[in-house]
N, C-alpha and C positions, 0 to 999 in steps of 0.2 A: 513573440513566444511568451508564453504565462508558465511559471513553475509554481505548482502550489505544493507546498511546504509544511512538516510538520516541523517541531522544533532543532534546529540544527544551528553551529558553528559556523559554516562553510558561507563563504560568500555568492551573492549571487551574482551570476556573468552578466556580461555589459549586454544591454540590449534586450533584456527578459524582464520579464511585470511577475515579480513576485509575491503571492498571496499567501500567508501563514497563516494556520490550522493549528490547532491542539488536539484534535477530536476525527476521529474517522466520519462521524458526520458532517463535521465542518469539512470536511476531506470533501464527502459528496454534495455537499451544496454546492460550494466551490466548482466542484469541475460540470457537476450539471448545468451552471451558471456561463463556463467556460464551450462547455461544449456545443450547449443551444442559445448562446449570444450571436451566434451568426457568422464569426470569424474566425472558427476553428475549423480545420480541416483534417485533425486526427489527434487523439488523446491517448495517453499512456499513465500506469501508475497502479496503485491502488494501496490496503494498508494493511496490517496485520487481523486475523482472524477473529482475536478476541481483546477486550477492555476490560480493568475492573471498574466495577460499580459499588457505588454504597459505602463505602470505606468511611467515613467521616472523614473530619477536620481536624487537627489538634493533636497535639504531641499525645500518646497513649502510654501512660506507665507502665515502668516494668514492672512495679509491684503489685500488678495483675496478675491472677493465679491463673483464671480460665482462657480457654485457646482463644484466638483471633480468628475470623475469616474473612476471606476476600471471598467475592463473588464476583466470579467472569461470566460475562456474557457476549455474545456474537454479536460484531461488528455489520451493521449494513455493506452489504455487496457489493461494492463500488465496480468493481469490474464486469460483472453481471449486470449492473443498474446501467452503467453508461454504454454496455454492447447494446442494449433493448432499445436504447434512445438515438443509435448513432447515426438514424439515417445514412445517407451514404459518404460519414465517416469510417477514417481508421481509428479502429481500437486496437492498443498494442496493451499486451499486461507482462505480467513478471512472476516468475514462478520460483520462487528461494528455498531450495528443497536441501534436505538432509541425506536423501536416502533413494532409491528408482529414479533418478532426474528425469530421466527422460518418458518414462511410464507416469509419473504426476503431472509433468508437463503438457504432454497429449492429451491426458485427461481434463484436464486445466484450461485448454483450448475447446474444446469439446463441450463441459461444462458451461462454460461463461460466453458464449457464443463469440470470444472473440476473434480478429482478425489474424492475429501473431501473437506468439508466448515467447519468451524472452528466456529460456532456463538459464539457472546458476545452480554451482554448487556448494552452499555457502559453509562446509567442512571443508573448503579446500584451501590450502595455503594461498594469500592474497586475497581471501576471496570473502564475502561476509558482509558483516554490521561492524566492524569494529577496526576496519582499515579503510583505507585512503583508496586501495585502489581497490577492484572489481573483476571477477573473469565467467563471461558469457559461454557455458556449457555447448549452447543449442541453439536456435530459433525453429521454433515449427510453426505451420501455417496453414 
């Protein structure tokens, strides 16, 4: 099994080829790599919507009067990219919604042409970016 990985803490379990990423592209090279190497039989995952760009480098004074901006831009489609390549893989994705879970989910499957969505609610107690554990709304298919 291959888990690829953006930056995180957690260890990796025995027995998985882990590949770290910083970058949603590196995300999708990665699994393109994973998925059309010939020894995968189903993929899951994908990464958040948008990244900043442009930010520079280097500590920015506060004694700067005029405003700051970030610029976001939209992340390559990895879940879209890898349904389109799957051959006759499974593509499973994840849908981490705030709000309709189960109406962006469906649409989320729909969309991305993939196999299975995975809905969460990640307003729910347990459940999110920011704990240990996890709790699975839904699957639609």
């Amino acid at each position: 099994m291959i888990l690829i990985s953006g930056p995180t803490a957690l260890e990796t379990p025995d027995r998985v080829e882990r590949i770290d990423v910083r970058t949603a592209e590196e995300m999708l090279r990665a699994a393109q790599g994973a998925l059309l190497g010939g020894n995968c039989r189903g993929i899951c995952g994908g990464s958040g919507g948008l990244s900043s760009r442009g930010t520079g480098h280097g500590k920015k004074s506060s004694a700067r009067k005029e405003p700051l901006t970030i610029r976001l831009e939209p992340n390559p489609d990895i879940l879209a990219t890898l349904a389109k390549e799957k051959g006759e893989r499974l593509v499973v994705g994840f849908a981490a919604e705030t709000d309709h879970v189960a109406e962006n989910a469906r649409k989320k499957l729909a969309a991305k042409n993939a196999d299975l969505i995975v809905a969460n609610d990640v307003t729910a107690e347990g459940a999110g970016f920011d704990v240990d554990t996890n709790i699975v709304n839904d699957f639609f298919a």
